[in-house]
C-alpha positions, 0 to 999 in steps of 0.5 A: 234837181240835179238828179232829175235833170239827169234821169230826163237825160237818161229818160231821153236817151232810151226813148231815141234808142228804142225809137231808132231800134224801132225803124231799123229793117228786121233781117229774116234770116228764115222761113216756114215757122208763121206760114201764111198757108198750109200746103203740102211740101211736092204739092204741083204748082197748078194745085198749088195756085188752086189750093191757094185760091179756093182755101185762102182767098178771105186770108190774103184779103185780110193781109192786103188791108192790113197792110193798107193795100186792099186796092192790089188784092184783086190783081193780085189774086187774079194773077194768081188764078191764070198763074201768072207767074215767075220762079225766081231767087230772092237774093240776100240782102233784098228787102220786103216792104211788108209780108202777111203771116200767121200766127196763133191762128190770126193773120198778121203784118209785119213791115220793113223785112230784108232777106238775110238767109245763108241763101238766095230764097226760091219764090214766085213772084207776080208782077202786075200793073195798078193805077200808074205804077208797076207791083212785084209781089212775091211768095216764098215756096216753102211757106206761102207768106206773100210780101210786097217786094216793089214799088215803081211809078211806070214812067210817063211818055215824053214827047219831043215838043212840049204842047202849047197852052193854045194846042192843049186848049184846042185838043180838048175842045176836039175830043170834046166835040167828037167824044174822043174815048178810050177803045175798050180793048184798053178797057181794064177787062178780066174775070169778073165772075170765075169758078170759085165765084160760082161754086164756093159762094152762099145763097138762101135755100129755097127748096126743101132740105135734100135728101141726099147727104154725106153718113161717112167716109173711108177716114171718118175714124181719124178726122171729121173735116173731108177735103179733095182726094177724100172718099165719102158715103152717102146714104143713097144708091141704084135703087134711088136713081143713082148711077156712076159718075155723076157729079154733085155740089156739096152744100151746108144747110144749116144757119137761117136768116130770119125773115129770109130763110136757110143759109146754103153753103157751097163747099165744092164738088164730088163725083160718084163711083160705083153706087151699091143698092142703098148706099153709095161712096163718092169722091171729092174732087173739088173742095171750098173749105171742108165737107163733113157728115150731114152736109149734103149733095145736090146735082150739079149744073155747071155755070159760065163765068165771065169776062168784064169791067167793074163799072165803078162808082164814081157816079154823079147820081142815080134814078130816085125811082129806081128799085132799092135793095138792102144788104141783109147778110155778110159773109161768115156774118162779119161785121164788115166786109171789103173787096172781094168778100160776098153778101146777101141782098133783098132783092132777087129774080121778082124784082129782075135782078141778073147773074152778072148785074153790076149794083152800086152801093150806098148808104143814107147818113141822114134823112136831109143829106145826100146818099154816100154812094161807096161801092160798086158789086157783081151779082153772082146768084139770083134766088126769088127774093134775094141774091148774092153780090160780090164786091169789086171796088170801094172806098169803105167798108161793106156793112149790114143794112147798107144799101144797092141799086142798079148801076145807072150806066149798065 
């Protein structure tokens, strides 16, 4: 009895200590071996910030809902794309709430970090505003890892006489009868649709296939994935109509949606140099993940993104009658996607959808039970019977088979 006794004791006294063990911040005394993000060492900043952008987007989301903040991915990766930020030291001894890492070829987070280098660590930092309260997060130079450093609640303004119950009471009746709102140049305004929003994006292919396709490139020999600064060939020139300068969009065609058609994916844009008779060699300029043999060229026409507010879906209700549409595809066919992430819909220019038009997003639990209304989207391309949506904000999960329609206040 006496040994059990002793062997709970024991028991006890390695679980206190694991636990205690467990809680403690880890010191990072180094970084660049899980980095986040491959970028060339000298990269210039500005490309830096656009490789960032348009390569690893879909990974710093993954990383922001691991850590349960899915709500900063947008502010963040908007300052980001205005490069919004300051170079600056992380001294040792600073601590990190959490840093978004990869390894083994997964996104992954850990929590609770200090700094504890032979050094103050060089980073970017973006400060940004959310809610009630002020966010730094940072992002060590040598490894692109991002962490949140900072927290703070932005300090409520005091007044010197503290308003009467009767005074508050007959504020409200005031703003109550003369409708008393916001100015919108308070309004939370930013880029709702950008350039990797327009020209990295998916949507079904209507057409029939082009005829116009990459057969090669200077660097085929080493590698068959083609990136910005890299010269393709394609297999048409002068004699097709083909003159020096123009500027294609690259396109995969290759998965079909059944019932719906080819999936198109955009993966940038190449312009082309001086084009021989029946071949022509061309330059990428600007990539959405990598080009390959057999993807292929469409002329480009440029479009304009736009400022705007996300109306979001705190809705009472919408029209019944109103034309309702069906998610059908999620981008790299998740199972389930978040904010910023695309998706396909039902629903395109027959039934006057519009770039730009903002769809609620709902779903039908039950047959007798009310619809669980849980997202608000952006249009971002309009094909004859379907288009692309981007999310902007939600409370849960996209899914396949969910449903959108029209925002009731746009």
């Amino acid at each position: 009895m006496k040994y059990k006794k002793l062997s709970f004791f024991i028991i006890g006294i390695l679980i206190l200590f694991s636990l205690s063990n467990f809680a403690e911040t880890k010191k990072l005394k180094q970084v660049g071996r899980y980095k986040l993000m491959n970028i060339k060492e000298g990269t210039p900043t500005k490309e830096v910030m656009k490789t960032i952008v348009e390569r690893y987007a879909n990974d710093i989301k993954s990383g922001f809902d691991l850590a349960g903040t899915g709500d900063l991915y947008l502010p963040f990766i908007d300052q980001i794309k205005k490069s919004a930020f300051e170079e600056k030291e992380l001294a040792i001894g600073d601590k990190m709430m959490w840093m978004i890492f990869r390894s083994q070829g997964k996104v992954k987070i850990v929590r609770d970090l200090e700094w504890a280098g032979t050094k103050p660590l060089p980073v970017y930092s973006f400060a940004f505003v959310k809610g009630d309260k002020n966010y730094e997060v940072i992002m060590p130079k040598t490894c692109g890892n991002i962490s949140l450093q900072k927290v703070e609640a932005i300090p409520a303004a005091i007044s010197e006489i503290e308003p009467s119950p009767e005074e508050l009471e007959q504020e409200k009746a005031r703003e109550e009868k003369y409708r008393i709102r916001k100015p919108k140049i308070f309004e939370e305004i930013y880029n709702l649709l950008d350039e990797v929003d327009l020209y990295c994006s998916f949507s079904i292919w209507e057409g029939k296939t082009p005829d116009l396709k990459i057969v090669g490139a200077e660097r085929g020999s080493e590698r068959n994935l083609f990136r910005d600064g890299d010269v393709i060939y394609l297999n048409k020139g002068k004699n097709d109509g083909l003159e020096n300068g123009q500027i294609f969009l690259i396109v995969q065609i290759e998965d079909r949606l059944p019932g719906y058609g080819k999936i198109a994916l955009k993966k940038g844009r190449a312009r082309l140099l001086e084009p021989d008779n029946d071949r022509s060699t061309a330059i990428i300029e600007e990539s959405c993940g990598e080009a390959r043999i057999g993807h292929y060229l469409v002329p480009f026409e440029p479009h304009e993104g736009f400022m705007g507010k996300d109306l979001g879906y705190d809705v009472s209700d919408f029209d019944a009658q109103a034309v309702t549409g069906k998610v059908v595809y999620l981008q790299t066919n998740y199972k389930m996607i978040g904010m910023g992430h695309l998706a396909l819909i039902d629903l395109g220019a027959e039934e006057g959808i519009q770039v730009g038009q903002q769809l609620i997003l709902y779903r039908k639990i039950r047959k007798r039970t009310p619809v669980q209304i849980f997202g608000n989207s952006v249009v971002i391309d309009v094909q004859n019977r379907t288009s692309t949506i981007k999310v902007l904000s939600g409370r849960d999960a996209l899914r396949r088979g969910d449903l959108v329609v029209a925002h009731p206040t746009q």
